[in-house]
N, C-alpha and C positions, 0 to 999 in steps of 0.2 A: 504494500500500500504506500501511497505516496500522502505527507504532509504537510501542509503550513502551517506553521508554529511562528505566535508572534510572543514575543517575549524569550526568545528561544534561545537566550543567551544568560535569562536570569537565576534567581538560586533555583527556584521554581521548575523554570523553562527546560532549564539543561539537562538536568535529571532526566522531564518528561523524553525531551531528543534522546538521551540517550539509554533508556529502559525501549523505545520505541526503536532504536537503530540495532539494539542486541537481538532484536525480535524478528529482522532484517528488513526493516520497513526503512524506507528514505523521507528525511525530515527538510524541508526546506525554510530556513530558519530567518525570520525579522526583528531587529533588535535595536534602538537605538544609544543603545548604552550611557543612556541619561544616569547623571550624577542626582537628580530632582532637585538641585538647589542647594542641595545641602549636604552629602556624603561628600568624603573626600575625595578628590580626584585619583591620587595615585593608588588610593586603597579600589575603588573601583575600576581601573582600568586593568590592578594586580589581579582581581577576583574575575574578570571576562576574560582573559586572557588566558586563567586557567579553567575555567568552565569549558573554555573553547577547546580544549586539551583534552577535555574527556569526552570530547562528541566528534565525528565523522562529516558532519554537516559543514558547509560556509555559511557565515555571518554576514545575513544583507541589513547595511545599519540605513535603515530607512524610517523616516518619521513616517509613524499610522495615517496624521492627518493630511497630506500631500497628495491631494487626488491622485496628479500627471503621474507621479513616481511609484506609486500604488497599483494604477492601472496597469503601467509599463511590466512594474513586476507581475501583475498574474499571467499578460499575456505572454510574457515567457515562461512561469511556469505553473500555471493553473492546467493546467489540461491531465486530465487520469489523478488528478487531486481527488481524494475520497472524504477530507474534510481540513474544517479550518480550527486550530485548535488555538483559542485565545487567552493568551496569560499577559502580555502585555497591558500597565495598568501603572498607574501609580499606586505605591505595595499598601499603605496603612494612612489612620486618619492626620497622624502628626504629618505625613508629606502634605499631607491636601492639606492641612490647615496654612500651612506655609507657602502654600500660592496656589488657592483655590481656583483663580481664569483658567490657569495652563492646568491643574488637573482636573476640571471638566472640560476642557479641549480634548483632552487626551483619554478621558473616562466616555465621553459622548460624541463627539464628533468625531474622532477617529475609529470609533465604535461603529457608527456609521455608513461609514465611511471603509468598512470595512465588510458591512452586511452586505452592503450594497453592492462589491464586489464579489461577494462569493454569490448573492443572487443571480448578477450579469454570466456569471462562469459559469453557472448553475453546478456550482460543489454541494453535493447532497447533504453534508452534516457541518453543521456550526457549531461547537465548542466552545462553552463561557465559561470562564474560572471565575465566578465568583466569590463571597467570604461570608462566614457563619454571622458575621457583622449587620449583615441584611435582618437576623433578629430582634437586635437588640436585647434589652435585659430577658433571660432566658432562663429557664430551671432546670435540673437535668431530663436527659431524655427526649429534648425537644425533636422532633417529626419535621419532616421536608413541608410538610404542609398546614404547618403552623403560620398565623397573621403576623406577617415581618412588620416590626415598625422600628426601624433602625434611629440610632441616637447620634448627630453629625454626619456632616456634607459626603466623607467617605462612606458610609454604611447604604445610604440614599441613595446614591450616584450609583453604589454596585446594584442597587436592586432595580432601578431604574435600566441599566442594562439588562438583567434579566428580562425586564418587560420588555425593552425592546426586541430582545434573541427570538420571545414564544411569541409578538408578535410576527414577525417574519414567519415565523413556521405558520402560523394561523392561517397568513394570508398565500399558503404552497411554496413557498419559494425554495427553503429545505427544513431537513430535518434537524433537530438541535439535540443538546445534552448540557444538562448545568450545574456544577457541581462547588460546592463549600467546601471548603479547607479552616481549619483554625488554628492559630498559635504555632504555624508551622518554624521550627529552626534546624540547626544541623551546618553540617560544613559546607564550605563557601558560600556564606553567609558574612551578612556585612555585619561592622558592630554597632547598631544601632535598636535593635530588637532588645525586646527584653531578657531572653536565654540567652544572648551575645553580651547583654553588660555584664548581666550574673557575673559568666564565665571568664570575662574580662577581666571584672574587676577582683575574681577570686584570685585568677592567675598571677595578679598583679601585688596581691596584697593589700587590697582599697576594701573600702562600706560599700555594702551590697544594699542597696537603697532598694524596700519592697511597699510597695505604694500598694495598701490596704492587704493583711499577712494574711487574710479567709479568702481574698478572690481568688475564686477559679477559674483554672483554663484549661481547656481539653488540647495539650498539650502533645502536635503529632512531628515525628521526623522527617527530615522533608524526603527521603528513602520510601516513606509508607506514600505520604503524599502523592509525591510522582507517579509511583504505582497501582493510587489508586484510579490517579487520571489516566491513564494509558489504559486500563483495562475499561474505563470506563468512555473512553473512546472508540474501543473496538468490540463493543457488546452489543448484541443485536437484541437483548433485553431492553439497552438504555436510551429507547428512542423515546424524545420530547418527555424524560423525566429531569428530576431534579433530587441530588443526591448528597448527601452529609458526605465527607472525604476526610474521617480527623482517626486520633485512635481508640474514644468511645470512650474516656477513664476521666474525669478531668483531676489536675490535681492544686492545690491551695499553691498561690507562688512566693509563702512560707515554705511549704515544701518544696519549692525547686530553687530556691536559695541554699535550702540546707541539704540538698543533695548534691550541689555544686563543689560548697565548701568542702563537702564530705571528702567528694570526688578527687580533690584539690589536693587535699592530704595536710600538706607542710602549709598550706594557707594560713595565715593570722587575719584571715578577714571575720568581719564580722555582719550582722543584717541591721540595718537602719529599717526601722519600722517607720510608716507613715502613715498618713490617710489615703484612702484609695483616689486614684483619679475620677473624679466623677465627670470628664470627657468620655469615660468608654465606658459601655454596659456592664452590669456584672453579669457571670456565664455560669455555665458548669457545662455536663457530658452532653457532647450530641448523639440520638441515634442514629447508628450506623446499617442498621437491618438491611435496608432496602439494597447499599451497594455489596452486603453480604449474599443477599437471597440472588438481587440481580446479575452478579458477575464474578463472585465468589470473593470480593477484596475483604485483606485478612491482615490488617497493619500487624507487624511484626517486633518493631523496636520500643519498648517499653523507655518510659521517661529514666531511667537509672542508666539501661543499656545504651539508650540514645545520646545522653548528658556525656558519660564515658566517652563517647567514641569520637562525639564532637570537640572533649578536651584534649586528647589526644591529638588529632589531627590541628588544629592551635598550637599547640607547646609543640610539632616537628615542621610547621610549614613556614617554608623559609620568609615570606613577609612577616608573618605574624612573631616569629620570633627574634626579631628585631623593636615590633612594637612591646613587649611584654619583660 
């Protein structure tokens, strides 16, 4: 099978490319390797240039919203496309809150702008990555078809693209599949996330600042993640559904401070406790059933196993150990 992957560069993206290329499917990959304003330059151009190392694919750095440039690219390589698989997005609410024009530029009209071509090619499946964020405050066990009311411009914006995705489909154009992810981290990962500072700042010897010690978060590796989008790409169950994608446990990020530390060993860090953010929702587990029953997806890496593997890979990779 042949595919286009936007975002196909990101921590996300690359995974998907390359769990889809071990499969021996061809990925044809869009990426504009945006910093959003705010990560570091050298630390981001360090992380796509090794992502690019783990995948088979070229990197077309193309802005989504660029009609002329968009067009150009499907008519060279849209043809025998069997779907368009979209992860490209600005990642979290703190980007958007920090230059909301350009991340609904880039959440909506390149979205668009993107439907619109895979309709013209007529590519039969469209692929939304969107985020368990489209809830908002949630209890555990929440259902795909639960009344989203998301909390900030980020949560909105993603479910606003769903709407957009299942209108296309309504109106024949093709078929789609839309899938939530939550709290995803892991290696090649930027340090900006919340399991990135933990980790940072244990390595480091620094306060582990945990901004309300009871929220939960269904905490998935981006290994389960990727996995769960690829098979949920290629299921002929998962037509025009909408699917949880996380690893179904959630856990307090009291506990994933202290399992960092743990982790850490010779760490002298310690956890700063605070008040929760009351920008983000409070969470807990999502259910996971539907992508269990529909495609068999079966996350594998527990928050202990997954914390491990991503400190390791920090403490031996040659950027990061220089920063640390």
């Amino acid at each position: 099978m042949r595919y286009i992957v936007t975002g196909g560069a990101g921590f996300i993206g690359h995974n998907v490319v390359r769990m889809l290329e071990e499969q021996g499917h061809e990925c044809l990959v869009i990426d504009s390797a945006t910093d959003y304003g705010f990560i570091n330059k050298k630390e981001i151009n360090y992380l796509i240039n090794q992502r690019k190392q783990r995948m088979r694919a070229s990197v077309h750095h193309l802005d989504l919203r660029n009609h002329t440039d968009m067009l150009n690219f499907f008519r060279s390589f849209a043809s025998q496309c069997s779907a368009v698989i979209h992860l490209a997005s600005f990642p979290r609410q703190k980007a958007v809150s920090k230059n909301p024009i350009w991340a609904s530029d880039v959440m909506s009209t390149a979205l668009v702008n993107l439907l619109e071509l895979t309709k013209t090619f007529k590519i039969p499946k469209f692929v939304y990555v969107s985020s368990s964020m489209v809830y908002g405050d949630f209890a555990d066990g929440v259902k795909e078809d639960a009344v989203c009311k998301p909390q900030g411009q980020y949560g909105i914006m993603k479910l606003m693209g769903e709407d957009l995705v299942r209108d296309y489909t309504k109106r024949g154009h093709f078929d789609h599949v839309i899938v939530r992810p939550s709290a995803v981290y892991g290696e090649y990962d930027v340090d900006d996330r919340v399991v990135s500072k933990f980790v940072l700042a244990a390595v480091r010897g620094e306060t582990l600042k945990v901004n309300g010690a009871d929220e939960r978060l269904d905490f998935t590796h981006v290994e389960d993640t990727a996995r769960g989008i690829s098979q949920a790409v290629q299921s002929v169950s998962a037509v025009n559904k909408t699917y949880n994608i996380t690893f179904g446990n959630a856990r307090t990020l009291h506990d994933a401070a202290h399992l960092v530390v743990s982790i850490v060993r010779e760490s002298k860090s310690t956890a700063l406790i605070a008040p929760r953010d009351t920008n983000f929702p409070s969470r807990g587990t999502l259910d996971i059933t539907a992508a269990r029953q529909d495609f068999g997806y079966n996350p594998q890496i527990n928050l202990e196993q997954g914390l491990a593997q991503y400190i390791d890979w920090l403490r031996n990779d040659p950027y990061w150990k220089t920063q640390i």
